[in-house]
C-alpha positions in Angstrom: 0.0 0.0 0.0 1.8 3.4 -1.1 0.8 5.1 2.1 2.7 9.1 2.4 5.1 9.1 5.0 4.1 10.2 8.5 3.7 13.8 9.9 5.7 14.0 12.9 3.8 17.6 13.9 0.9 15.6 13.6 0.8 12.4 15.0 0.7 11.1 18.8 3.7 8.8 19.3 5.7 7.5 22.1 7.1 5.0 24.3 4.9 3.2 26.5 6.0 3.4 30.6 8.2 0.8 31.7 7.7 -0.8 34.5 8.7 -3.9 36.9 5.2 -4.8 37.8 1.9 -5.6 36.3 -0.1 -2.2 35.8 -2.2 -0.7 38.7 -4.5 -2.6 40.7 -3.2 -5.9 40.6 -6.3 -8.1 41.2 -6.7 -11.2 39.4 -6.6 -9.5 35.7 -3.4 -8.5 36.7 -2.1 -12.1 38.0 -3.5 -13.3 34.5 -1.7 -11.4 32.4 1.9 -12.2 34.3 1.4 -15.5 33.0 1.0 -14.4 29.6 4.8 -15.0 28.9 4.7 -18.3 30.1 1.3 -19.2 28.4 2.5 -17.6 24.7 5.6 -19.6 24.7 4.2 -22.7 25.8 0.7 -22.4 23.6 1.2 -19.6 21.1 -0.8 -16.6 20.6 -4.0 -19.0 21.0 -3.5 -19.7 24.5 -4.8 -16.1 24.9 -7.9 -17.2 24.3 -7.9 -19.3 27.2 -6.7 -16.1 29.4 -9.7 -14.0 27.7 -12.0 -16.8 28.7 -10.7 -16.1 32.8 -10.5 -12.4 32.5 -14.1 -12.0 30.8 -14.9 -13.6 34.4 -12.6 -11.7 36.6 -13.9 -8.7 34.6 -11.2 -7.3 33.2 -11.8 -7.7 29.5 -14.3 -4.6 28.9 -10.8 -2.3 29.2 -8.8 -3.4 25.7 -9.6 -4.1 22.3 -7.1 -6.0 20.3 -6.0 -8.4 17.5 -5.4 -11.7 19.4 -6.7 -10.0 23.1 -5.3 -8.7 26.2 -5.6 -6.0 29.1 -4.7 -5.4 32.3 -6.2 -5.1 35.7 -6.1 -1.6 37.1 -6.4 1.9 35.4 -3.5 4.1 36.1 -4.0 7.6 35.5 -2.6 9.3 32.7 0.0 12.7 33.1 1.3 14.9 30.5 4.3 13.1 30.4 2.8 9.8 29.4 1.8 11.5 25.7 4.3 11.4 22.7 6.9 13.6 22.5 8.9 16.2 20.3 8.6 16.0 16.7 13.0 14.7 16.9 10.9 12.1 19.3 8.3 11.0 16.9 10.4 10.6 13.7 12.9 8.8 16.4 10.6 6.4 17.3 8.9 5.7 14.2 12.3 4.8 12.1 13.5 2.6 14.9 13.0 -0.5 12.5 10.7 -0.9 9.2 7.8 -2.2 11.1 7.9 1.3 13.2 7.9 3.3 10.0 4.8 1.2 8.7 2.9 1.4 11.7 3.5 5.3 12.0 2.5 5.6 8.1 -0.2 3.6 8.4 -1.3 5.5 12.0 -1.4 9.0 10.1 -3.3 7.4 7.9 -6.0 6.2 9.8 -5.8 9.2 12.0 -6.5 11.4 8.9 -9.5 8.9 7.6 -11.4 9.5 10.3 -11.1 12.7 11.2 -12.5 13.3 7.5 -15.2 11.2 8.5 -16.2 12.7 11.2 -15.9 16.2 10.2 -18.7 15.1 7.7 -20.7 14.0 10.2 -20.4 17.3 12.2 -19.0 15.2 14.9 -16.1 16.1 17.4 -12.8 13.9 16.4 -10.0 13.1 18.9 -6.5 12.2 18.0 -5.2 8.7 19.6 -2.1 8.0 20.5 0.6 5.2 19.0 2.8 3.8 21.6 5.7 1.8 21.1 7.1 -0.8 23.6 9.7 -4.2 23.2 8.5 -7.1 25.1 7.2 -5.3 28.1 5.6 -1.9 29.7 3.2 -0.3 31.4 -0.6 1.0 29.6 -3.2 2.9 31.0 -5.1 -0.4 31.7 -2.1 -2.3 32.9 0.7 -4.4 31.6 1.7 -4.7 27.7 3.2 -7.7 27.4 4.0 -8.6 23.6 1.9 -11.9 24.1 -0.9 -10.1 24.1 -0.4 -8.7 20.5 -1.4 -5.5 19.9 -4.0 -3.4 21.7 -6.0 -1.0 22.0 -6.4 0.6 26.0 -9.4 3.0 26.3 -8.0 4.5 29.4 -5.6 6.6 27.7 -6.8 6.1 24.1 -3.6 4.7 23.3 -2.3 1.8 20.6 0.0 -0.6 22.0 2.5 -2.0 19.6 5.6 -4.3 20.1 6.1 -4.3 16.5 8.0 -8.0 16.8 4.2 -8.9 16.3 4.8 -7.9 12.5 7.1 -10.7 12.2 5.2 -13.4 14.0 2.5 -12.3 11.2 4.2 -13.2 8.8 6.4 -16.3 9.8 3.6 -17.7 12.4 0.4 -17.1 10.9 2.1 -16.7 7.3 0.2 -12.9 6.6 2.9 -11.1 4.6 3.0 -7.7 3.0 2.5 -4.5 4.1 -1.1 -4.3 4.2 -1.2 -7.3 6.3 0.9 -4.6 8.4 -1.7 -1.6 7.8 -4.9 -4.2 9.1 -3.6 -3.9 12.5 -3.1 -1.1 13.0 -6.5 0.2 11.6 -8.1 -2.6 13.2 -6.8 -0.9 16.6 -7.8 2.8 15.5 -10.9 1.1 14.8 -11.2 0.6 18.8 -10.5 4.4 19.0 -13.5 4.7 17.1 -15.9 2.9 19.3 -14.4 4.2 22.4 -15.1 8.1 20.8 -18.4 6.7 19.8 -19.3 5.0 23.2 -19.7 1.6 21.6 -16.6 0.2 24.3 -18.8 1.3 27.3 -22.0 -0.3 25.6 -20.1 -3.9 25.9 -18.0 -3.0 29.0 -21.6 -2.6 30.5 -22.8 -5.8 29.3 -20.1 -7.8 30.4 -20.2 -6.4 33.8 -24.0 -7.1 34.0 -24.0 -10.7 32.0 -23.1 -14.2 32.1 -19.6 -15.1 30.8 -21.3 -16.2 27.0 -23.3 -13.1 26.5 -20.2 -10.8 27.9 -17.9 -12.8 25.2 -20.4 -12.2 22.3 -21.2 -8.8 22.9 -16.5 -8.9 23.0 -17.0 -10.6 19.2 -19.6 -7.9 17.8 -17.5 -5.2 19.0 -14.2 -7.2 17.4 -16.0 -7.4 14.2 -16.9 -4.2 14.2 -13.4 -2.6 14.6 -12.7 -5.6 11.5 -15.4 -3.9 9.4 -14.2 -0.1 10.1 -10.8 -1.1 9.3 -12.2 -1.9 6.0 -13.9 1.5 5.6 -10.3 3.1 5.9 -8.9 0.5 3.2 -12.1 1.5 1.0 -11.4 5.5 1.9 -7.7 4.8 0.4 -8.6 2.2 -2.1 -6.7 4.1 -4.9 -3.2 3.9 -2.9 -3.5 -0.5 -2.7 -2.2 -2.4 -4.9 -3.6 -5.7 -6.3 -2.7 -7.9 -3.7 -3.5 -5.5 -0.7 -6.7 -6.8 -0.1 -5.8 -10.5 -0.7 -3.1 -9.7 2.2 -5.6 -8.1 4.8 -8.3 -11.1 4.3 -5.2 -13.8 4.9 -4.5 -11.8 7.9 -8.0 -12.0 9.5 -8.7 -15.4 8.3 -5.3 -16.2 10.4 -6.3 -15.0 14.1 -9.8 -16.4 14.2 -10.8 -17.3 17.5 -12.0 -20.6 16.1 -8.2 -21.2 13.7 -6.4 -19.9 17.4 -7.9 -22.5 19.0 -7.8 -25.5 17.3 -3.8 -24.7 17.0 -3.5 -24.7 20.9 -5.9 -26.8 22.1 -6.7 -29.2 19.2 -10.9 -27.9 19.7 -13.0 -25.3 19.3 -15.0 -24.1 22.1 -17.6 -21.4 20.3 -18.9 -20.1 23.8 -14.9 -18.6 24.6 -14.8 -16.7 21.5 -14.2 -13.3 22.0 -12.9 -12.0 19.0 -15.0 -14.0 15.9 -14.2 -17.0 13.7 -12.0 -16.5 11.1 -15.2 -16.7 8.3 -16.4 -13.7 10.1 -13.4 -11.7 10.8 -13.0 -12.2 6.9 -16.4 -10.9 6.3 -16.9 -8.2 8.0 -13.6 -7.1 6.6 -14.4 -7.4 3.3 -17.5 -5.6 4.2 -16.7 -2.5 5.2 -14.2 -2.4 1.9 -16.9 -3.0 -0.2 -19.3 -0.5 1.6 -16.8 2.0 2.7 -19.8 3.3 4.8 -19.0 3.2 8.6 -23.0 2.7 8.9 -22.9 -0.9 7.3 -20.6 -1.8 9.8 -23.2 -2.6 12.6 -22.6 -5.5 13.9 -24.9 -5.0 16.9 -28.0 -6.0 15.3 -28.9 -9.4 13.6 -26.6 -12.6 13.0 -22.6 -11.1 12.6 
């Protein structure tokens, strides 16, 4: 995808806090997520599904969106010095490696998408932040560990990114290409989205207030959705892909299915722990919101998803 090159004057870019410990709050969210090492190296990125099962119980799912899951138990608060930096800092951190560079590209992008969008809709657009970290830090809701996979935190309206994820894409789950690249990331502004639009609370909400199968399907529907708006900034830029762009977003989604996850680290499928959608769906609504390029069609609170 021939993306321009980030704005650093424009863009919200740092390094996430570093810390020895597990996030604020502790609590059993917190205890999960220290096993996440342990529980990626030992099962892959599927055993996360496992954790989201525990933390959708302990309640601390409703506080991140992300590709493969995560979060953290307590909410921190967030100073002035936990935002990005000088411009010297953003281009710093964003040509650390090639992955940083996409993901900062790709983030300006995104960031400029949707503030078109919502300047069309008369409605009040807020810039996210991209935060970098390698192998561990501290987000507004908690730990970042890079088991977890990239993540949205609604706390501080931050991305999470180790970008090492980029190359477990490829080589693990055999996504390649740059737009493969570009999916995650607008799949995680596509939580920045619902958090500005109050969707995140609406299933924060219901999770607090449900059993454990109708708080993990209300986690799918809002999954989807941020699957489906990432499609509506692909269909918004549709004349800088290239042939294969699309093909490479689709083998990305079809790749981290809750159902494809599963059945790599566990041998079965247990539909009621989904929280993020098969791969057939994640595909779909994908594809969807391409096609459409409408951020209306991308409801994926009503009906069958």
């Amino acid at each position: 995808m021939r993306l321009d090159d980030f704005d650093p004057n424009d863009i919200d870019v740092g390094e996430a806090r570093s810390g020895g410990g597990f996030g604020g709050g502790g609590g059993s969210g917190g205890l999960l997520f220290g096993l996440l090492p342990l529980i990626g190296s030992r099962f892959g990125c599927g055993g996360i599904v496992v954790v989201l099962l525990l933390l959708a119980v302990f309640g601390g799912l409703g506080n991140i969106g992300g590709m493969l899951g995560g979060g953290g138990g307590g909410t921190p608060s967030v100073t002035q010095q936990d935002r990005g930096g000088s411009a010297a800092e953003v281009t710093r951190l964003c040509t650390t490696d090639a992955g940083a560079k996409s993901a900062c590209n790709a983030f300006q992008s995104a960031q400029k998408t949707w503030a078109a969008i919502f300047a069309q809709q008369g409605a009040r657009f807020e810039k996210p932040g991209l935060r970098f970290y390698s192998g561990s830090g501290v987000s507004g809701c908690g730990a970042a560990q890079s088991a977890m996979g990239p993540f949205y935190c609604p706390t501080d309206h931050d991305i999470y990114l180790d970008t090492s994820f980029f190359g477990e894409l490829a080589n693990r789950f055999g996504a390649k290409g740059d737009f493969a690249q570009d999916y995650v990331i607008a799949h995680e502004f596509g939580h920045h989205i619902q958090n500005l639009l109050g969707t995140s609370d609406q299933v924060q909400r219901i999770q607090r207030s449900s059993g454990e199968a109708e708080g993990n399907a209300a986690s799918v529907r809002l999954e989807l959705q941020a699957d489906c708006y990432a499609g509506v900034w692909a269909a918004k830029n549709r004349d800088r892909m290239d042939s294969t762009d699309l093909q490479e977003g689709l083998t990305a989604a079809n790749a981290i299915g809750d159902d494809t996850l599963q059945k790599e680290a566990q041998g079965r499928v247990v539909p009621d722990s989904f929280t993020h959608g098969t791969s057939a769906q994640r595909v779909y609504w994908l594809k969807h919101g391409f096609e459409t390029g409408d951020p209306a069609q991308c409801d994926t609170f009503n009906g069958a998803v």
